[in-house]
N, C-alpha and C positions, 0 to 999 in steps of 0.2 A: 709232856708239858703243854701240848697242844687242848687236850682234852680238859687238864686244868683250868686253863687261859677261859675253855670256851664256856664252861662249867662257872667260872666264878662272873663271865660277861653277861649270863642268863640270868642270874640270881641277882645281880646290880641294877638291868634293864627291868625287872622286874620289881625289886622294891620301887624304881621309878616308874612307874608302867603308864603314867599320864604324858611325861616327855617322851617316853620312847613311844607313845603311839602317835603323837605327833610329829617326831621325825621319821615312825614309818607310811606316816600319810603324806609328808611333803617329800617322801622320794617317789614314792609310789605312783604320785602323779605325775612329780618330772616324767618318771620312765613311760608311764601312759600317755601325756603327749606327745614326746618325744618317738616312741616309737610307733605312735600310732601316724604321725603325719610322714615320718620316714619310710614306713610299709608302702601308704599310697605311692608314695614319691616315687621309691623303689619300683615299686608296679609300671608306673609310667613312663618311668626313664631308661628302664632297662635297654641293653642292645641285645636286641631277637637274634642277633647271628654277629658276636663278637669275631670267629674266624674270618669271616668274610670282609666284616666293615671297612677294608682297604680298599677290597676289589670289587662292589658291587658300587654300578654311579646311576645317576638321574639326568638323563639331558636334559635342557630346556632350552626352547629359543621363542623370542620374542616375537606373534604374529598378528600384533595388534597395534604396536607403536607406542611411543613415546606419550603421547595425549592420553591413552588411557590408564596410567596407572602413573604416582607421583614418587613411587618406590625406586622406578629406574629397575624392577627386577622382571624377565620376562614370567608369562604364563607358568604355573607350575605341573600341565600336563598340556598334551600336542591335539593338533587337528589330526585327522584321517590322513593327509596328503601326507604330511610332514612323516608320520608314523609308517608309514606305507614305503616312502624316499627313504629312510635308515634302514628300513628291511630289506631295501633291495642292494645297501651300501654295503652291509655286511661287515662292518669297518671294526665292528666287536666280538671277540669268543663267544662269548654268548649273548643274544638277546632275546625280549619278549616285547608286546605291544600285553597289555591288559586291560579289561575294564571286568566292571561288576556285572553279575548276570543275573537274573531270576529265571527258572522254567519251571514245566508241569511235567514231571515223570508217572509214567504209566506203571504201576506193579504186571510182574507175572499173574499173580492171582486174579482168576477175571471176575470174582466182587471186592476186589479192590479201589478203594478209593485213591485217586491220583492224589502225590507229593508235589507241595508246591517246594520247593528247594534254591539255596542259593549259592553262587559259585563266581566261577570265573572264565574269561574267556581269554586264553593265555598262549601264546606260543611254547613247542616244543621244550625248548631250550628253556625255558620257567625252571622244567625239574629240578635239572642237575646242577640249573645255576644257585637253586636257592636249597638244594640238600634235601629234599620232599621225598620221606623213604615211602617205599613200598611195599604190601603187604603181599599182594598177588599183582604179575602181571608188569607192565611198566609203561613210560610215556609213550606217544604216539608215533610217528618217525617225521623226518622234513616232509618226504613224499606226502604224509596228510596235511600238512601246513599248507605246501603246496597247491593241492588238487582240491582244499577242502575238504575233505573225507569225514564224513559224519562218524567219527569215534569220541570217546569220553571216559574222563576217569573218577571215579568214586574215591569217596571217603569210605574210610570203615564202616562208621556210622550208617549212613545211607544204602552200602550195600548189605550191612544187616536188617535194613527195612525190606530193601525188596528181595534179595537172594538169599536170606536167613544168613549172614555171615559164610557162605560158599564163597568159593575159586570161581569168581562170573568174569576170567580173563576168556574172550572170542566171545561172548551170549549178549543177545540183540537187548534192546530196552527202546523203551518208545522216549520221544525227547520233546516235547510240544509238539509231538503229531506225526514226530518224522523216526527213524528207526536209526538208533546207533549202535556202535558194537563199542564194549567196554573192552580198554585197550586195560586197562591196572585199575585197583584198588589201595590204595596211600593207607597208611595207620593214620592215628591222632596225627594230626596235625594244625596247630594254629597258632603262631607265632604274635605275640603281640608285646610291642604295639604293631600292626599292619600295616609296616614300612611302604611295601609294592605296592599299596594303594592309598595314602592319606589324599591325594588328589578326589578321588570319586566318592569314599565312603569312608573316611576318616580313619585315624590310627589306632580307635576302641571302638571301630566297626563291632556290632554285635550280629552283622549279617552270617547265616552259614558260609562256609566253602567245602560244600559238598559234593559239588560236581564241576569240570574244570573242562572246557569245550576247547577245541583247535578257535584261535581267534580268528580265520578265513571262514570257516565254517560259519559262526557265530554269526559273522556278521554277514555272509551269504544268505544266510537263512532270517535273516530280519530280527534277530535277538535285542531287545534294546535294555541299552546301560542303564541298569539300578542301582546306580548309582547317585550321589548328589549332582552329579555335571552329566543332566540327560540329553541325549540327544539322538537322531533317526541315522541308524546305523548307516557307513558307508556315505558320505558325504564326502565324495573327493574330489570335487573343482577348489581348483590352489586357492581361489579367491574365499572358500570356504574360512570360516572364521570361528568357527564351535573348536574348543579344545574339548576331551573327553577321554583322553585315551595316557592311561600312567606306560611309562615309559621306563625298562631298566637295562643296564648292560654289564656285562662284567671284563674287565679289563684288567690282566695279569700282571703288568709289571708299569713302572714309571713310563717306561717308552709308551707303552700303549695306550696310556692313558694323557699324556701328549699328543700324540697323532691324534685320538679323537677326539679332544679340542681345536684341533687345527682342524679338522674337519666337520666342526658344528663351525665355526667359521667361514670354513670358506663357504659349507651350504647356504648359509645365513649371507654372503654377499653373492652369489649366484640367484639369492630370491629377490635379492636387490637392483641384480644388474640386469634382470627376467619384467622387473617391473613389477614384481609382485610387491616389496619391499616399498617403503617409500623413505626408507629411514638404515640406517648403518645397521651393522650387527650387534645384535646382544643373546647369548649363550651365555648358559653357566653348567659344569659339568660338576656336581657333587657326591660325593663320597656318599656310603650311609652315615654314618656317625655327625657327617655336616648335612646333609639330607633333613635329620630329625632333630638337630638343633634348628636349620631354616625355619622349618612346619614349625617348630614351637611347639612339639607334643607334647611339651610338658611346660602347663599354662605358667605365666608369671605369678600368680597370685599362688599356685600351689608349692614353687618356690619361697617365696614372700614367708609361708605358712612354717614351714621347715625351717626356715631361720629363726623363725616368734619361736618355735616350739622348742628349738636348742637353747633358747638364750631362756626362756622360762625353765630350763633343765637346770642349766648355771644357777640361777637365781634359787632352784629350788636348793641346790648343793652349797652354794652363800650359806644359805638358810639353816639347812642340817648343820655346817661348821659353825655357828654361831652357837644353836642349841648345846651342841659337843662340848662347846667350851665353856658351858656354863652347868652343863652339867659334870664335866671333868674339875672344875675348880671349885666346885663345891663341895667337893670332897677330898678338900686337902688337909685336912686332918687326917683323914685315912690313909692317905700317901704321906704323911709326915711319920704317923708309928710305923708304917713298913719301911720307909727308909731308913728310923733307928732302929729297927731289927736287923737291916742289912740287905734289904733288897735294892739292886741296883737300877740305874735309872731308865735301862733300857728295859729290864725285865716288865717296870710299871708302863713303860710308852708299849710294849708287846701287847699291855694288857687293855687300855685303853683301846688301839689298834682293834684287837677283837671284837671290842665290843660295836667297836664304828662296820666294823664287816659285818659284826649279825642284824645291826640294825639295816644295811645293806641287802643282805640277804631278805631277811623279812621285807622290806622295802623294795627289792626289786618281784616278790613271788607275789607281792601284792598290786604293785604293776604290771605286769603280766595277767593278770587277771581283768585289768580296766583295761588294757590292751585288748586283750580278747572281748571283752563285753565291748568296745565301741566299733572295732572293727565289725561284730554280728551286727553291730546296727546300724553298718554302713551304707544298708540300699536304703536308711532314711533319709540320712542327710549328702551323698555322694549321687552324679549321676550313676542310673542302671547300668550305663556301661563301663564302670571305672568298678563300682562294687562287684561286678560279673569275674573282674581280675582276681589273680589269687596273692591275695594280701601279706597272707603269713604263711612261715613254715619257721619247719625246726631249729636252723643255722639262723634264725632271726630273734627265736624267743631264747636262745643263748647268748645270744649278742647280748638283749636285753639284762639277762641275770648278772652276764660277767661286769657288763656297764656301769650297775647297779653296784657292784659290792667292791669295783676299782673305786670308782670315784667318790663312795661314802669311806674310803678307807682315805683317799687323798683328803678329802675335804675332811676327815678328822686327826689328819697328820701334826698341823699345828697344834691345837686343842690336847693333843696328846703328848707334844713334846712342851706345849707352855704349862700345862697340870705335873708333868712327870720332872718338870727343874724346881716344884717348891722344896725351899729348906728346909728338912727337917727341924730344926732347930725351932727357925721361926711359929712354926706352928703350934711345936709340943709348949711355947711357950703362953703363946696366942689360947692356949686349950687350958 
């Protein structure tokens, strides 16, 4: 019956082929705005590490006062002192201090030309706090956080530049001049949007992170933050005033995450009662998920845009239902002789229904299609770094189809059951 149904809906779209191609140009577009501004969104708003978003937080504390900002909210990354004072608190399972880095790595090959490369400068505890697998090898230990210890870990990537994709865990590499030994080599990895750092290089940083420094080392060795918040490494008189340093901890359970509020607090009135403070305390201890709503990684306007772009969706499916229904009641004559032959009324609403799914169908394969044409032309009209994202995938251009062929079947739901109640009667007379 099915095959029927679909057979007699092609041959009716077809002697109409002027309205059926205009309801599959006004769904075609919904679905192409609609999922074209949904993709970016999606991209942007995504959570990089849904497991976690409980347990990874953001300190902040206020080192500037009350005068300089009208928001009332402190700094959104720390001075040296202050970063320096949590590392030695130790008050979280895990922590990191980070900032951005650039260096010149030296190849093995001596007509090698040096790699300018970009990365980070991270504590130990980075790894495992934020899930970073490994290919060869593995993070550092405290003892190098410690001492300093000029070690370093690669990207895949980068060690297929200079080790041809070898095991380079224990083998030397030059690092702006100075000799490290490569503790692990990481697979892909590049989470975005780049939660651990929106403070220094934003959360569609286009920077690499191909190589990852002990952050004592780093800034032992005069590494300076390339970061957008630069500043000359190691700055630690309390009175120092440069924030520059993103700051994360992970914190396992409610309890723990209480105590290190209470104790950004009490630091925060210890800087007060030290003289450094001139003003009470202000901390904020954020989750990820309230972290990247703070930041606003995902601008108002591209919000703004996604709402335009569903309600032009609506309007385009208004529109389809309207077409339907003038194309379904214009042929009541035709449903008036099949309902004195004896076809019932749901069998005609079946039949209608079909025809609103292939217009559907057609409508949404043609969507999909200006979906994919505007997203390839999204390094014209998108910043480099938001088109750099990956846009689409599979679980998305289904989305799209089944969307497509629901809502052209709703929106010709009415149209199909006000066509399929005419009287036979009235019409055979009317004819």
């Amino acid at each position: 019956m099915l095959h029927y149904y679909c057979v007699i809906a092609a041959q009716s779209l077809w002697r109409n082929w002027g309205l059926t191609l205009l309801m599959v140009l006004t769904i075609g577009c919904g679905v192409a705005a609609s999922m074209t501004t949904l993709s970016v969104y999606r991209a942007m708003s995504g959570n990089p590490m849904p497991e976690k978003a409980e347990t990874l937080f953001f300190p902040q504390i206020d080192v500037w006062g009350p005068q300089h900002g009208a928001s009332g909210e402190p700094q959104t990354a720390l001075t040296y002192f202050d970063s320096a004072a949590f590392d030695k608190a130790g008050r979280a399972a895990k922590q990191s201090a980070i900032y951005a880095v650039s260096v010149a790595i030296l190849p093995e090959s001596p007509d090698g030309h040096p790699l300018n490369v970009g990365g980070y400068a991270v504590d130990s505890d980075f790894f495992p706090m934020l899930d970073v697998p490994f290919m060869y090898g593995g993070r550092w230990t405290k003892d190098d956080d410690e001492n300093a210890n000029p070690v370093i870990v690669l990207s895949e990537k980068l060690n297929r530049q200079v080790f041809e994709g070898a095991d380079s865990t224990g083998r030397p590499l030059v690092v702006d001049g100075k000799t490290f030994t490569v503790a692990g080599v990481i697979r892909k990895w590049d989470p975005r949007p780049r939660f651990f750092d929106i403070s220094g290089s934003g959360a569609f940083s286009r920077l690499d992170n191909d190589a990852f420094i002990p952050f004592s080392t780093s800034v032992d060795s005069g590494i300076s933050n390339s970061g957008s918040m630069a500043c000359i490494p190691k700055p630690n008189s309390p009175t120092d005033g440069c924030v520059w340093i993103s700051y994360m901890v992970e914190l396992g359970s409610p309890a723990a995450v209480n105590d290190y509020r209470n104790y950004l607090l009490d630091y925060a009135r210890e800087q007060e009662r030290s003289g450094r403070f001139s003003w009470g305390p202000n901390t904020r201890l954020r989750n990820l998920n309230e972290w990247l709503n703070y930041r606003r990684v995902v601008p108002t306007d591209t919000k703004a845009s996604l709402a335009l772009s569903i309600g032009l969706f609506v309007l385009c499916l208004v529109s389809t239902a309207s077409l339907l229904l003038i194309a379904f009641l214009a042929r009541g004559s035709e449903v008036g002789i099949l309902r004195a032959l004896g076809a019932t009324r749901g069998a005609i609403c079946c039949q209608f229904l079909t025809e609103a799914a292939l217009v559907g169908v057609l409508g949404g394969i043609l969507g999909l299609l200006l979906t994919n044409g505007a997203l390839s032309m999204a390094t014209l009209v998108l910043p480099r770094k938001i088109a750099d994202l990956n846009l689409v995938d599979v679980p998305l251009l289904l989305a799209a189809t089944s969307i497509a062929i629901l809502s052209t079947i709703l929106a010709g739901l009415y149209p199909a059951l006000k066509a399929s109640g005419v009287q036979p009667a009235w019409q055979l007379k009317a004819n």
